[in-house]
C-alpha positions in Angstrom: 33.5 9.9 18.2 32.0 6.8 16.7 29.8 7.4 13.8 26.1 7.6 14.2 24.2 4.3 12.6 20.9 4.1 10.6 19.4 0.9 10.4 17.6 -0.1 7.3 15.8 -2.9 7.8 14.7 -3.7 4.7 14.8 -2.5 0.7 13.0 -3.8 -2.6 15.4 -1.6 -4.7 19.1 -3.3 -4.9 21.4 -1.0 -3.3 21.5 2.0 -0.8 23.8 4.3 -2.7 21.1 7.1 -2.7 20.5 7.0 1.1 24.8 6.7 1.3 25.2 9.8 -0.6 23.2 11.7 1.7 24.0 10.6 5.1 27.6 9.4 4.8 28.9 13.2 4.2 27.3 14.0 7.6 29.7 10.7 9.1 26.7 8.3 9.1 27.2 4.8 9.4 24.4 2.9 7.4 23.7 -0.9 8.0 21.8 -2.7 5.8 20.3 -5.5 7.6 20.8 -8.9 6.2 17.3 -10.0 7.6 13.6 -8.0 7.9 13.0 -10.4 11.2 12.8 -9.6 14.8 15.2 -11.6 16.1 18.2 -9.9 13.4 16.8 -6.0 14.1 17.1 -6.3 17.8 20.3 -8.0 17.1 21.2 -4.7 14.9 19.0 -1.9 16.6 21.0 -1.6 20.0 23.2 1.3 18.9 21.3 3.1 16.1 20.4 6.5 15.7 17.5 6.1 13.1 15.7 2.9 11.6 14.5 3.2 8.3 11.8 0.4 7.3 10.0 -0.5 4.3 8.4 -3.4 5.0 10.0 -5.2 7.7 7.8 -5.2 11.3 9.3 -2.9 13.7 7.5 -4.4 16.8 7.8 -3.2 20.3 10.9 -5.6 21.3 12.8 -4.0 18.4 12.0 -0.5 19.4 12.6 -0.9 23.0 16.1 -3.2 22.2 17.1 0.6 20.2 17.8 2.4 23.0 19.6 5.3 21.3 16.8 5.6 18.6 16.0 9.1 17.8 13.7 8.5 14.7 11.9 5.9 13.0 11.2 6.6 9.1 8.7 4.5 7.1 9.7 3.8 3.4 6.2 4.4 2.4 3.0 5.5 3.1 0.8 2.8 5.4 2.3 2.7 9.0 1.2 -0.7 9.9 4.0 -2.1 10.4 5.2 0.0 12.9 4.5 0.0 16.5 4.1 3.7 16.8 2.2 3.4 20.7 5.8 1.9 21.7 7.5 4.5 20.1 5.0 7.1 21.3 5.6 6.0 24.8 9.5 6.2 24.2 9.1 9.7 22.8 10.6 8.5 19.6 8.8 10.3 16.2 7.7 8.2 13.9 7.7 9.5 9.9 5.9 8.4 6.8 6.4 9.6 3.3 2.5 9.9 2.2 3.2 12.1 -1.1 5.0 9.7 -3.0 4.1 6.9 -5.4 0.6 8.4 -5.5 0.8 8.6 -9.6 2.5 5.5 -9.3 -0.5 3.3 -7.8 -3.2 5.7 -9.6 -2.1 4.4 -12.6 -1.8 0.7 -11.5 -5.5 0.6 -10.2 -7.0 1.8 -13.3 -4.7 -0.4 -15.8 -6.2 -3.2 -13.3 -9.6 -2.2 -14.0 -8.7 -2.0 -17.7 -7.2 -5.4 -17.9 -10.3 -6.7 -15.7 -12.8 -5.0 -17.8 -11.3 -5.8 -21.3 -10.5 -9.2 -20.2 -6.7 -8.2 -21.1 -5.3 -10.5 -18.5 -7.4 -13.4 -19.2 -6.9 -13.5 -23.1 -3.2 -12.8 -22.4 -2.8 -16.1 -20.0 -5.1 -18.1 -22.8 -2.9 -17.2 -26.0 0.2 -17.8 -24.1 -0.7 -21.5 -23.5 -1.2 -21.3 -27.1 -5.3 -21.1 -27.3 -6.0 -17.6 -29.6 -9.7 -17.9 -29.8 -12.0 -14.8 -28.8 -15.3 -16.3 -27.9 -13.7 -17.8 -24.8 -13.8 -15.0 -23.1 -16.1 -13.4 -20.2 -18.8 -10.7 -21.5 -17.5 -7.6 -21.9 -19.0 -4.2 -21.3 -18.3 -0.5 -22.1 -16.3 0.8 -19.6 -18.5 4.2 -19.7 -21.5 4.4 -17.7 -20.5 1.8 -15.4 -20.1 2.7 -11.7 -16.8 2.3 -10.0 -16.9 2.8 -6.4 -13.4 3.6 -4.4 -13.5 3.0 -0.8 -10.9 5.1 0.8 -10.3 9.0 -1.0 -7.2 10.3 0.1 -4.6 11.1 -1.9 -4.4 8.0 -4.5 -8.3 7.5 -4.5 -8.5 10.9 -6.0 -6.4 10.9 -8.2 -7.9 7.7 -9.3 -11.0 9.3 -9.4 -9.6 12.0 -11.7 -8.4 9.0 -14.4 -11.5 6.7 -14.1 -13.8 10.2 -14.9 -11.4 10.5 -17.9 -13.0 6.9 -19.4 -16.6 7.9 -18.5 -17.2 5.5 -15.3 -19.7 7.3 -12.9 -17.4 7.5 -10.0 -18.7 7.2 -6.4 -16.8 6.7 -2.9 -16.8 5.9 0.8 -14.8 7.4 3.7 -15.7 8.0 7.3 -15.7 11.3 7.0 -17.6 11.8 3.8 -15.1 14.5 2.7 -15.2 14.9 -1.3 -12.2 17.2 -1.2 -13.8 19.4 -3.8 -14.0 16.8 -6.6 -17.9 16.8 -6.9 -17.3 12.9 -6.6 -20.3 11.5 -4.9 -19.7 10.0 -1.5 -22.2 7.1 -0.6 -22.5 4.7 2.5 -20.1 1.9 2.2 -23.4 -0.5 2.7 -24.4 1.9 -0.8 -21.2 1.5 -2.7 -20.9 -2.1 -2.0 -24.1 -2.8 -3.3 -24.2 -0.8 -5.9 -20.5 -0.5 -7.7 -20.2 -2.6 -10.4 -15.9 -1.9 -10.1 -14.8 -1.5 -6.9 -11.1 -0.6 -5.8 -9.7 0.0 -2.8 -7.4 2.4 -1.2 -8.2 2.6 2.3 -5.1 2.3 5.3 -5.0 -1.1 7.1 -6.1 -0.9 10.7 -8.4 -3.3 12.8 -11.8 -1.9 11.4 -10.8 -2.2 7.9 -8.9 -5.3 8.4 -11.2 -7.9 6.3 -13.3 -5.4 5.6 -13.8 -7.4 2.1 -15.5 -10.8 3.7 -17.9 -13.4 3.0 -20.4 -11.1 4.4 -19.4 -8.0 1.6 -18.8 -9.8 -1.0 -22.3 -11.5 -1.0 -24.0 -8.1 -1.1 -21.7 -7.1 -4.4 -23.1 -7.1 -7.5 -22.8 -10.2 -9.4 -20.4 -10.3 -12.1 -18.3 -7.1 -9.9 -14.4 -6.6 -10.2 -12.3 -6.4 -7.5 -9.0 -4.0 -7.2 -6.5 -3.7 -4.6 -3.6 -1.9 -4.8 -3.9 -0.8 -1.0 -2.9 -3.5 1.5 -3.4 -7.2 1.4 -5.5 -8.1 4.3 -8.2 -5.7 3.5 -9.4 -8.9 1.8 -10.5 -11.9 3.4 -8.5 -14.1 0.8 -10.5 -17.3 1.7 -13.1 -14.9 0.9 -12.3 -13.7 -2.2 -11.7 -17.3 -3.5 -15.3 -18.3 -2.2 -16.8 -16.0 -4.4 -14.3 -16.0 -7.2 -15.4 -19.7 -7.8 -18.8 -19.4 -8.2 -18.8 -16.2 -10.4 -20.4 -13.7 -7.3 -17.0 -12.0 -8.6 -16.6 -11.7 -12.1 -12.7 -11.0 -11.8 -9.9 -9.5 -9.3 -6.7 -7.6 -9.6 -4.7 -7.6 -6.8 -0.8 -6.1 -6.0 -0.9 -6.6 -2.8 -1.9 -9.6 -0.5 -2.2 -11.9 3.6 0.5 -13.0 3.5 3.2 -11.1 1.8 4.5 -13.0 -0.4 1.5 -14.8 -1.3 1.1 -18.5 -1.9 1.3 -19.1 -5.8 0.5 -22.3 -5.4 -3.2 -21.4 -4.4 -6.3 -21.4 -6.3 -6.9 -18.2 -5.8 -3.9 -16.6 -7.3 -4.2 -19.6 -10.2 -7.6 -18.5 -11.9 -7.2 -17.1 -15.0 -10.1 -14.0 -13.7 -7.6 -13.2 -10.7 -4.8 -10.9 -12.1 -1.5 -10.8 -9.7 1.1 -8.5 -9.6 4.1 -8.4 -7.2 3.4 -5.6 -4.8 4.7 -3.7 -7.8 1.8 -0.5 -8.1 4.4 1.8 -6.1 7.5 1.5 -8.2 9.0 4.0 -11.0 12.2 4.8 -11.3 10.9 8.6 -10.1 9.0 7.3 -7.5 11.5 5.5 -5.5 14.0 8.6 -6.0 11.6 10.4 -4.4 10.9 7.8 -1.4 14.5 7.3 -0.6 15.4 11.0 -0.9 12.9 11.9 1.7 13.5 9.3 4.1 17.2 10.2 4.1 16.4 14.1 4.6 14.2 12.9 7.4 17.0 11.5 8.9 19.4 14.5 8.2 16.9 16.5 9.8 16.9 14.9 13.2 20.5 14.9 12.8 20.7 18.6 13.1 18.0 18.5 15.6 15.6 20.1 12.9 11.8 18.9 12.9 11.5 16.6 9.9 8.7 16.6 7.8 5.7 14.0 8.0 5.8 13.2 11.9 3.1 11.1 12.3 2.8 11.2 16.1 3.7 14.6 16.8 2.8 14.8 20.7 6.3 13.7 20.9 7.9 16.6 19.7 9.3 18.7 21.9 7.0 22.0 20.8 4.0 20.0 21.9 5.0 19.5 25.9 5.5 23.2 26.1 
């Protein structure tokens, strides 16, 4: 019997030895694609048992091309970049990992704000072009007191939350459904927190009512002389946006990890002004947290191998307790 084949379609971290040490024993065959683009995963996805993506697209042709697909694992939390109604319609589950990393981009967010609001990023880029001169600078203000608003409050935006109350910022957030989860944090009208936050970071998943949901239009209602933060996906920003009211000061500074498109262009103004601070789609990574990730992707995988229910199905109407 030929050995069953998981396709990985795409991995930041340089090998696959943890995911090999946990599905070879069972007589798994793993491929590691050479290529995140259509045209190479349909080439590879014919045969497969599971595909395992991080951030590669795993559109409808590639789905329907992996005919033998029993499972389709995201690397991650945000499912984007799957087409999960295909797979739906195929009765294929689809799996996330949304407990991971959440430490991870916690702490990323808030050493964004830091670097924003103690202009660590700015002075940094000034001395290293040789200029060590402090009245340069942007104003600064005392972090406590100031309001932060986080729009999104799942997992990461409260633990956020939990850090920013540790500096003393008055802490407020929007979701649609207003739930506080028992933090006491105040949860305003995303009209309010716009308005009103003089930090505002986000953390909310990507889908077509959030897409942009930082414009021309919201950013002219911020405060003047707000940060931005995004450590949650790229095109939640308008970048030509952002730019547009980086340049005339509406925003006194961004920090941004992730970005439209991905990778960004360097060469743009955006990502050149000295008030814009970019990082590489980096908030997720520790050593910890991508032992974690890659662990339970694979046991996802083992699962559905012994015809076990994994954990984290994110469409679970396929699943065969649900047609009983």
């Amino acid at each position: 019997m030929a050995a069953k084949k998981i396709l990985v379609t795409d991995h930041p971290w340089p090998d696959l030895d943890v995911e090999r040490s946990i599905l070879e024993p069972l007589g798994v065959e793993i491929v590691d694609a050479p290529g995140g683009d259509e045209e190479t995963l349909c080439r590879l996805s014919g045969d497969v048992f599971a595909i395992a993506a991080c951030w590669a697209e795993v559109t409808e042709k590639v789905i329907r091309q992996a005919m033998e697909c029993k499972i389709i694992c995201r690397m991650g939390i945000g499912l984007d970049n799957i087409d999960i109604e295909t797979a739906t319609e195929l009765g294929i589950p689809v799996t996330n990992v949304p407990d991971y990393c959440v430490e991870e981009v916690a702490d990323h967010a808030i050493g964004l704000v830091l670097a924003l609001a103690r202009n660590i990023g700015f002075y940094h880029h000034r001395t290293k072009l040789g200029e060590y001169d402090l009245t340069v600078g942007p104003p600064m203000h005392r972090l406590r007191g100031r309001r932060l608003g986080l729009i999104g409050f799942g997992r990461i935006g409260r633990e956020v939350f939990q850090r920013a109350v540790a500096f003393g910022l008055e802490v407020v957030a929007s979701t649609p459904s207003g739930n506080s989860y028992g933090t006491n944090c105040e949860m305003v009208s995303l009209e309010e927190l716009i308005a009103t936050s003089e930090i505002i970071s986000l953390h909310a998943p990507l889908t077509e009512k959030t897409r942009h949901l930082i414009d021309d239009s919201s950013i002219q209602k911020m405060k003047e002389g707000a940060f931005l933060v995004n450590t949650s996906r790229g095109p939640l920003i308008d970048p030509g946006a952002l730019e547009r009211g980086i340049e005339p000061g509406i925003i006194a500074g961004a920090g941004l990890d992730v970005f439209e498109p991905e990778p960004p262009d360097l060469s743009c103004s955006l990502y050149k002004n000295e008030r814009v601070i970019v990082t590489p789609h980096a908030a997720f990574v520790s050593e910890e947290s991508l032992i974690d990730l890659r662990t339970s992707t694979a046991n996802q995988i083992v699962s559905m191998l012994k015809r076990e229910v994994p954990v984290n199905v994110v469409n679970p109407e396929v699943l065969p307790s649900a047609k009983r």
